[in-house]
C-alpha positions as CSV (number, residue, x, y, z in Angstrom):
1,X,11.8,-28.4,-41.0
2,X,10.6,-32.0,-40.0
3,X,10.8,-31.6,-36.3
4,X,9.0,-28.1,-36.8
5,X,6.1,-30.1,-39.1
6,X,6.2,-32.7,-35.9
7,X,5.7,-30.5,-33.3
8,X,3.0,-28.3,-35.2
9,X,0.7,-31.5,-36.0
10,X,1.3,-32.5,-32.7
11,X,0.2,-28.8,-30.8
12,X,-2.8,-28.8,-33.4
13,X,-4.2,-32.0,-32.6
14,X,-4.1,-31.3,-28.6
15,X,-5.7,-28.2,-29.5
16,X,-8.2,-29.4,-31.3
17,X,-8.9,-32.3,-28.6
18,X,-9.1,-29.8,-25.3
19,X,-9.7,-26.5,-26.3
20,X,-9.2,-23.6,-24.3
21,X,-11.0,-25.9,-21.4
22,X,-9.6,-25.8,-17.9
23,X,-11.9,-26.4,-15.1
24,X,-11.1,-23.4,-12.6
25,X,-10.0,-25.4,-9.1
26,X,-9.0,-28.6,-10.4
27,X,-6.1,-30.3,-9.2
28,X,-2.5,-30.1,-10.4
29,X,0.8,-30.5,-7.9
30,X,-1.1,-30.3,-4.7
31,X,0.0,-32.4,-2.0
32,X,-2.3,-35.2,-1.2
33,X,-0.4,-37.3,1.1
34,X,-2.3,-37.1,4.8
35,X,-5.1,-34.9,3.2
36,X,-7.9,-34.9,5.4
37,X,-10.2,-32.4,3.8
38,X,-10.4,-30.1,0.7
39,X,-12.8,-27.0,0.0
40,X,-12.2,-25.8,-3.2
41,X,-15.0,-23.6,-3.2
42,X,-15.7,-23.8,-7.1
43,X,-19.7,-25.0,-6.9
44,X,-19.9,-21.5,-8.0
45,X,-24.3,-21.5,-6.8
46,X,-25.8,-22.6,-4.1
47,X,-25.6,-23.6,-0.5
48,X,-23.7,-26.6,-0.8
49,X,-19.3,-26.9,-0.3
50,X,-18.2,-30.1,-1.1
51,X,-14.8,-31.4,0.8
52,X,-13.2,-32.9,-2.3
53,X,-10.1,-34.5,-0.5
54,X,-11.0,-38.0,-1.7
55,X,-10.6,-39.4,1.9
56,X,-13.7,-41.1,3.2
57,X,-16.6,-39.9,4.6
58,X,-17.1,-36.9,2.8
59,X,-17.4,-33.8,5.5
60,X,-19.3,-30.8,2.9
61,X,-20.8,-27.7,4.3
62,X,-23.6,-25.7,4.1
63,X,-23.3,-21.7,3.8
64,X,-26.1,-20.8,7.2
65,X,-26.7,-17.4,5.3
66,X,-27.0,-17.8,1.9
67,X,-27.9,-13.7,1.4
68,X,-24.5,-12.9,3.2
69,X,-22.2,-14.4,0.8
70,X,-21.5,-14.0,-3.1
71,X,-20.0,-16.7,-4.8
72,X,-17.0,-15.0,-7.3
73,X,-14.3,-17.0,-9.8
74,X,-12.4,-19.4,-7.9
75,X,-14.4,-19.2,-4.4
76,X,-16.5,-16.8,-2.0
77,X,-17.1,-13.7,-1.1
78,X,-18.1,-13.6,2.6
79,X,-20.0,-10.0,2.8
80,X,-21.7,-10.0,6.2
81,X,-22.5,-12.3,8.9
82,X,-22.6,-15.8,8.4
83,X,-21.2,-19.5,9.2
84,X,-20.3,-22.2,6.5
85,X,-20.3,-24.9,8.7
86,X,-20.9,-28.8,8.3
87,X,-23.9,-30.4,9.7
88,X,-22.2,-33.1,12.1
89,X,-18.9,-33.9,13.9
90,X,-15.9,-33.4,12.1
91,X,-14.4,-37.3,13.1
92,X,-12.7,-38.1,10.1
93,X,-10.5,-35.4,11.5
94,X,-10.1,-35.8,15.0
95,X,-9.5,-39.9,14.3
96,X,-6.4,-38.7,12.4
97,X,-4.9,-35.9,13.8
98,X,-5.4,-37.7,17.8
99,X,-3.1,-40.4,16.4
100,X,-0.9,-38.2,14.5
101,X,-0.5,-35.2,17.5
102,X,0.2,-33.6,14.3
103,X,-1.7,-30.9,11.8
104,X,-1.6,-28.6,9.1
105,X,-4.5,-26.0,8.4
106,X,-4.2,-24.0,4.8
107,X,-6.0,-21.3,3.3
108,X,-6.1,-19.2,0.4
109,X,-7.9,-15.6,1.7
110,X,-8.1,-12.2,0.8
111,X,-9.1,-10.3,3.9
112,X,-11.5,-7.7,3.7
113,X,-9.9,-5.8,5.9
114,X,-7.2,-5.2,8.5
115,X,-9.3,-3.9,11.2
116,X,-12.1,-7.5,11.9
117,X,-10.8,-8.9,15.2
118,X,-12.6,-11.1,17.9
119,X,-10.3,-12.6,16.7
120,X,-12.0,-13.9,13.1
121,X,-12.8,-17.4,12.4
122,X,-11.2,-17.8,9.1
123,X,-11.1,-22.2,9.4
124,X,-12.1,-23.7,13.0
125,X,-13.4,-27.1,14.5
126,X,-15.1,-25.4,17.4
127,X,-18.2,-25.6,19.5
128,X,-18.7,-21.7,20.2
129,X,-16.2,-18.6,21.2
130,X,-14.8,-20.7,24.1
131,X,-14.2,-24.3,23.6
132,X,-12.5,-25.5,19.9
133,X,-9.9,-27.9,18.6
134,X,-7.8,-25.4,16.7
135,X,-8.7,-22.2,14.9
136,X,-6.6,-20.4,11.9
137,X,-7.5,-16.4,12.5
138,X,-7.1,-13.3,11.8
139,X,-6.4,-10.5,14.4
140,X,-6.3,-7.2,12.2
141,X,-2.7,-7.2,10.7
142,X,-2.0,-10.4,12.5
143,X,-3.0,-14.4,11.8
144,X,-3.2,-16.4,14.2
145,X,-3.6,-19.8,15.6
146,X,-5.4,-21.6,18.4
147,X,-4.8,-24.5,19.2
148,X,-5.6,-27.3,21.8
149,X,-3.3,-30.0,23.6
150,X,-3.0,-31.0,26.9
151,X,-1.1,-28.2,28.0
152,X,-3.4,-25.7,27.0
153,X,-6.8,-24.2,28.1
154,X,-9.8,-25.8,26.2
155,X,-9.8,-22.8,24.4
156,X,-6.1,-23.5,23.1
157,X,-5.3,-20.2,24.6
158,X,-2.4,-18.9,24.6
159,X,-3.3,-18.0,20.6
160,X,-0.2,-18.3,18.9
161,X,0.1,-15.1,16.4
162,X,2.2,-13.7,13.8
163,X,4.0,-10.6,14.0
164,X,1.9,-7.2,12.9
165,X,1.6,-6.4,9.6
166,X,1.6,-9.8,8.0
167,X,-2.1,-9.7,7.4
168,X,-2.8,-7.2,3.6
169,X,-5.9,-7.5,1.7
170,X,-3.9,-9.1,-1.6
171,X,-5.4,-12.7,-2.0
172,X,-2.6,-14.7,0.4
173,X,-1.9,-18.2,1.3
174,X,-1.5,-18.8,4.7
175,X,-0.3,-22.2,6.4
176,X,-0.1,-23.5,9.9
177,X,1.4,-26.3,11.3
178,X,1.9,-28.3,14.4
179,X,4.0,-31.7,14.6
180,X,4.5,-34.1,17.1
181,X,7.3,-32.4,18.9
182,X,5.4,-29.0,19.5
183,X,6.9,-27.2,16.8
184,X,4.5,-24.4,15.2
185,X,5.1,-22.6,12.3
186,X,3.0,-20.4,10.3
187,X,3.7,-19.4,6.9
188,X,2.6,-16.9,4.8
189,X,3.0,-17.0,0.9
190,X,5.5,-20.1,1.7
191,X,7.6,-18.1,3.7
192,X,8.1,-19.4,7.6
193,X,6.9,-15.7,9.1
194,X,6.3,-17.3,13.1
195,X,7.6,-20.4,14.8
196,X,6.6,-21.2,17.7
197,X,5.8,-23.9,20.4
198,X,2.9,-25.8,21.7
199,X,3.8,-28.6,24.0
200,X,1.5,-31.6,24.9
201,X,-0.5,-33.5,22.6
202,X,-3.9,-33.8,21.0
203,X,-6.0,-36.3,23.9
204,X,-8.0,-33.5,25.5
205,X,-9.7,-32.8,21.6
206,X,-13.8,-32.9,21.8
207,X,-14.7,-35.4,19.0
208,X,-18.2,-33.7,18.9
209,X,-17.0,-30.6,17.3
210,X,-17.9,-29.5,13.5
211,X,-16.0,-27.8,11.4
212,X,-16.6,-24.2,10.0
213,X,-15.8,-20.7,7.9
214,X,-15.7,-17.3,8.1
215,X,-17.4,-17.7,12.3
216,X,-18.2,-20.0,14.9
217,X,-21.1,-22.1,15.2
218,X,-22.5,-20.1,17.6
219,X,-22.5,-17.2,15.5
220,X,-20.8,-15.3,18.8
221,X,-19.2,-11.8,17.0
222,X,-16.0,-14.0,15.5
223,X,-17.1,-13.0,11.7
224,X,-14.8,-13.1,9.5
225,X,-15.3,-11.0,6.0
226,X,-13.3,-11.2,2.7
227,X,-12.9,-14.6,-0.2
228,X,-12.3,-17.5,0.8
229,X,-10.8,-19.4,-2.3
230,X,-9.6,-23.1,-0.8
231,X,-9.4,-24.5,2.6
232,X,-7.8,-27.9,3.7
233,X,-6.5,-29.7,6.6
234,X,-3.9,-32.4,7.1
235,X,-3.2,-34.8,9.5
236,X,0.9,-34.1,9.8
237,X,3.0,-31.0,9.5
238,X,3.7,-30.3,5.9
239,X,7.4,-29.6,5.2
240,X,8.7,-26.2,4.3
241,X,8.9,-27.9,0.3
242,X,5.6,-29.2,0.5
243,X,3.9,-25.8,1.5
244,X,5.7,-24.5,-1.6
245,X,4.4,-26.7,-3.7
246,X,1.0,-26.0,-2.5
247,X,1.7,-22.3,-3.2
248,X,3.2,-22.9,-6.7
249,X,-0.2,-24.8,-7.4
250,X,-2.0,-21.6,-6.6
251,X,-5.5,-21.0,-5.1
252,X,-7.5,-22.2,-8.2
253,X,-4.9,-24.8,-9.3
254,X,-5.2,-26.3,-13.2
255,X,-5.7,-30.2,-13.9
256,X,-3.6,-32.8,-14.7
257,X,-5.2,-34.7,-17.6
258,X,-4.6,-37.5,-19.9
259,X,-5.4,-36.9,-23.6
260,X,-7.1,-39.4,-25.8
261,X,-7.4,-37.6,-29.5
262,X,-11.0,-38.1,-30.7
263,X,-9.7,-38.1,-34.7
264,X,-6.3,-38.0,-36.4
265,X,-5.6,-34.9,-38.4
266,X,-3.6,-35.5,-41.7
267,X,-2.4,-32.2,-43.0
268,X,-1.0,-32.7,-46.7
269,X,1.2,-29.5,-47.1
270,X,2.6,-27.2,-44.2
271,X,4.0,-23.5,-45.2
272,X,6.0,-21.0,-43.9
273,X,4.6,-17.4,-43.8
274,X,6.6,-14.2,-43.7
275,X,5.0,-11.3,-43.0
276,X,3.9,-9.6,-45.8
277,X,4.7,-12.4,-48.5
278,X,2.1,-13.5,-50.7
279,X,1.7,-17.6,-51.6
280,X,-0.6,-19.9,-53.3
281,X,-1.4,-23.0,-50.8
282,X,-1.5,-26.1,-51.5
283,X,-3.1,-27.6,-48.5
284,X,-6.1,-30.3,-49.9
285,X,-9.4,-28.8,-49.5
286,X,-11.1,-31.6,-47.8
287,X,-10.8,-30.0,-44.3
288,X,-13.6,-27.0,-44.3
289,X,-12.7,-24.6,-41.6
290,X,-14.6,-21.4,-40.9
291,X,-13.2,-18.4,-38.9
292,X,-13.0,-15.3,-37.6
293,X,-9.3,-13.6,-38.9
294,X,-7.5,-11.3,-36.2
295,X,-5.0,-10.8,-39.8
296,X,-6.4,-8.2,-42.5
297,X,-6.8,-10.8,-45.7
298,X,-6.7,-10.0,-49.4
299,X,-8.2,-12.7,-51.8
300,X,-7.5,-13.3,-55.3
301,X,-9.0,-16.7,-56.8
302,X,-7.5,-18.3,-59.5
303,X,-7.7,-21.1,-61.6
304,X,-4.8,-23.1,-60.1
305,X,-4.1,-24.6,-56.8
306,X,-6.3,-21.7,-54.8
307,X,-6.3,-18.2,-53.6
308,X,-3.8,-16.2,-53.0
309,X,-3.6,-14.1,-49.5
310,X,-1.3,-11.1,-48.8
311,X,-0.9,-11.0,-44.7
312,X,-0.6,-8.2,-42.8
313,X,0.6,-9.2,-39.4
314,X,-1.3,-8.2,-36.3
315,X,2.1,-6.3,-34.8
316,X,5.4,-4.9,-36.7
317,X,8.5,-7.6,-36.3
318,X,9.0,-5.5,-33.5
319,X,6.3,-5.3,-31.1
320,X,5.1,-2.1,-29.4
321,X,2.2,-1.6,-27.5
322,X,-0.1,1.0,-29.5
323,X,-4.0,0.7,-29.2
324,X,-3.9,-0.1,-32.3
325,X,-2.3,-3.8,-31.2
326,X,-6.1,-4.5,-30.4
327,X,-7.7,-5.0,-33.6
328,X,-9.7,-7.3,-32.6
329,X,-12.2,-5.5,-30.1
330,X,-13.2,-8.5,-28.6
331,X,-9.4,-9.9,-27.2
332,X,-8.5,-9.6,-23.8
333,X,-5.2,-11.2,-24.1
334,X,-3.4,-10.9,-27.8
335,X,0.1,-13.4,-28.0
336,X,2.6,-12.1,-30.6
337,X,4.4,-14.0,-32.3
338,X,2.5,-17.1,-32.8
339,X,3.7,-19.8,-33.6
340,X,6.5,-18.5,-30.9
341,X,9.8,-19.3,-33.1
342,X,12.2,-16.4,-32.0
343,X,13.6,-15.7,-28.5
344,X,10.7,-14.0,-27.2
345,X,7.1,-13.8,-26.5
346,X,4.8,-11.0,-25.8
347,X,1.4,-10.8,-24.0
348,X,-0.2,-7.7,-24.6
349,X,-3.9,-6.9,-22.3
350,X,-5.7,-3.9,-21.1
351,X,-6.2,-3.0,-17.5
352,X,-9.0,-0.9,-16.5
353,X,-7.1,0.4,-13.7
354,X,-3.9,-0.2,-12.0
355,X,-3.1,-2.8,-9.9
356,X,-1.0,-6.3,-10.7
357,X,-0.9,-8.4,-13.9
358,X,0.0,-12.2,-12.7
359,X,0.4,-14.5,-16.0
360,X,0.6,-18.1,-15.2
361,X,2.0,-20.6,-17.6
362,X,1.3,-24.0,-17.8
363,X,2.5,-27.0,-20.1
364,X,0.6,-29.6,-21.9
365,X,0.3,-31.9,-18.8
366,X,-0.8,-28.9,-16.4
367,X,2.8,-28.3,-15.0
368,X,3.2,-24.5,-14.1
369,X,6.4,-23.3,-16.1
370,X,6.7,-19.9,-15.6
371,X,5.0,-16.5,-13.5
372,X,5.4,-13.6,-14.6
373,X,4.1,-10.6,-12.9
374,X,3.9,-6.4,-13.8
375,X,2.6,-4.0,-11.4
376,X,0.8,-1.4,-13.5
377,X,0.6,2.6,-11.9
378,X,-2.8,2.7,-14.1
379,X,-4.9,1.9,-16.3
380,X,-4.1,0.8,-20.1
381,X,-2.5,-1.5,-22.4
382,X,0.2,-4.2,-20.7
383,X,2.9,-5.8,-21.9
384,X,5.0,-8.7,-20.4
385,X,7.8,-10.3,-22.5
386,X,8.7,-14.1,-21.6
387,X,11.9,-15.2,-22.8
388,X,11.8,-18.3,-25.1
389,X,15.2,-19.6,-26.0
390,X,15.8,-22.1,-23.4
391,X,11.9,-23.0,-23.5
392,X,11.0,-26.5,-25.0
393,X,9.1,-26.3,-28.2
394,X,5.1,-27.4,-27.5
395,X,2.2,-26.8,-26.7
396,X,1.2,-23.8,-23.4
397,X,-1.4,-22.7,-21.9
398,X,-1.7,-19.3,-20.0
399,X,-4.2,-17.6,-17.4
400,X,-3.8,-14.1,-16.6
401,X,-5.1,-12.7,-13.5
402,X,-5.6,-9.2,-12.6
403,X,-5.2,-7.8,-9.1
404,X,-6.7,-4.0,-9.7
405,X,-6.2,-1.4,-6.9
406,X,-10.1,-1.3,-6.2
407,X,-10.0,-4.8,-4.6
408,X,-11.2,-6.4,-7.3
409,X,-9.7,-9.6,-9.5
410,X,-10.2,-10.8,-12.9
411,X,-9.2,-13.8,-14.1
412,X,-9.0,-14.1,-17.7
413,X,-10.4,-17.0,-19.9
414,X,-7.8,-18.8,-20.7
415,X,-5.6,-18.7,-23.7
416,X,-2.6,-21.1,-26.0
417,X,0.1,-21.1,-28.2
418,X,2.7,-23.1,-29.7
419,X,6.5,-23.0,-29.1
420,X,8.3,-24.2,-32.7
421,X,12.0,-24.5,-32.5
């Protein structure tokens, strides 16, 4: 009972302190070692995107077309013809990749389609359609990568390209690396899909080049459509561990934060509920707290230590997804049971049509714990069941994405519970 009472203050005051708040895009578990340049695109208005990488100076772009692109949760949508392209050489990255000979180019995308070619600029350091550094692409079903050394045209032709197929129009993180002994390797969703090799080394690159999305400078027919949700370049080859990480961290990763409690809570009587039971509580009244109930509530005052409330609980003991699960009209996501003490938990949502339900979890220090995913045939209520037992009691945090079958995603704001064991 003590170490429930401990864990319970402890979850409450964390709550209290943060909230449901978790910047979209902040970062959690990327790599940063070698990072040369970081779009996260999350300024959400506006022509401006800022290269967050932290490494010195700054390269941000400006969107060339403001009226061609939307900006959506998590990034861009690139609708029709433009270039998001930075207004000056790109040195910070030629300095490091010429004395490295090595690079890694990353992107989180969801194509618009699978029939754009030319091929598409997705990321490319580039003066126009025929002279560039290195390019990441897309060829209809097929990424590719282009890629200058001194064995190559100035064009870094031959384009090295996946296999057909590769390319769908789910949101995807694609990766492409080059290191110092000519190895290539693309991956796609951290799986190695193309290897390759590109002798020579970096010493023929242009150091008057800028960088760019979604076209080349020139604006010469490379356009590429679809949402662009991060972009970043490094100055080695990531390992095949490192990619994953990046993956695991996901296109819109959450923070890592350090909590400072702004007040210390002092609770003078905690009580066990059951379903159905009715109690008297003895909690002192000098906290005032003003809600909302999701629970149906009876009152009776008395005279003595306070009212007395019968509880109805929101679901049975055992779960089962009716509509009437949603009584509150307002919930997108409802948790049962919460506090989580038995050897499940449920998440129960409604999908407006079918599609994927991806549920990320996250512990108190923005650690991802757990995915769970369920593809849904269409629309309705969803459930997805996590099991518990061999979870450590705490505090979570969950963000539940849906990928519909129309194209379209919604993220959902993001929720909490409490593990008590």
């Amino acid at each position: 009972m003590r170490q429930r009472i401990f864990y319970l203050i402890t979850c409450l005051a964390a709550g209290a302190v943060w909230g449901l708040c978790f910047p979209p895009g902040a970062t959690a578990a990327r790599v940063t070692s070698d990072l040369v340049v970081l779009y996260k695109l999350e300024e959400g208005s506006g022509v401006d995107v800022h290269d967050t990488s932290g490494a010195p100076p700054a390269i941000d772009l400006i969107d060339n077309t403001p009226t061609a692109t939307t900006w959506i949760v998590g990034g861009m949508l690139v609708n029709t013809t433009t270039v998001i392209a930075s207004t000056g050489p790109a040195a910070k990255v030629f300095n490091a990749c010429t004395i490295s000979d090595e690079i890694t180019l990353e992107a989180w995308v969801r194509p618009a389609n699978l029939t754009q070619d030319g091929p598409a600029r997705i990321l490319t350091m580039s003066l126009d359609g025929a002279f560039r550094n290195f390019t990441l692409c897309q060829s209809q079903d097929r990424y590719g990568f282009l890629l200058r050394t001194t064995t190559t045209t100035a064009n870094g032709t031959p384009t090295l390209y996946t296999f057909p197929g590769v390319v769908t129009t789910n949101l995807t993180h694609v990766v492409c690396t080059r290191n110092a002994g000519g190895n290539v390797q693309i991956y796609v969703d951290s799986s190695s899909v193309t290897t390759h090799s590109r002798a020579g080394d970096f010493s023929n690159w242009d150091n008057s080049f800028q960088l760019a999305l979604a076209n080349e400078l020139s604006l010469d027919d490379r356009r590429w459509f679809g949402e662009i949700h991060l972009a970043a370049i490094y100055s080695r080859a990531l390992s095949a561990a490192e990619i994953l990480q990046n993956f695991n961290a996901g296109a819109n990763p959450v923070p890592t934060f350090t909590v400072t409690p702004s007040r210390t809570i002092t609770p003078t009587a905690i009580q066990s509920v059951t379903p159905g039971d009715t109690f008297t509580p003895t909690v002192s009244p000098t906290l005032t707290h003003t809600h909302t109930p999701r629970h149906s509530l009876t009152r009776t005052p008395t005279n003595t230590a306070g009212p007395t409330r019968t509880v109805t609980p929101l679901w049975s003991t055992t779960p089962t997804m009716t509509a009437e699960a949603f009584v509150d009209p307002d919930a997108q996501v409802i948790v049962y049971p919460v506090p989580a003490t038995g050897d499940w938990l449920y998440f129960n949502y409604r999908l407006p049509s079918g599609g994927l339900a991806v549920n990320e979890i996250f512990n108190v220090v923005g650690e991802k714990v757990q995915v769970l995913r369920q593809r849904h045939a269409s629309a309705g209520l969803g459930q997805m069941q996590w099991d518990i037992r061999q979870v450590a009691p705490g505090l979570y945090f969950y963000r539940l994405q849906l990928d519909l079958d129309s194209g379209e995603t919604r993220t959902l704001p993001v929720g909490k519970f409490i593990i008590i064991k």
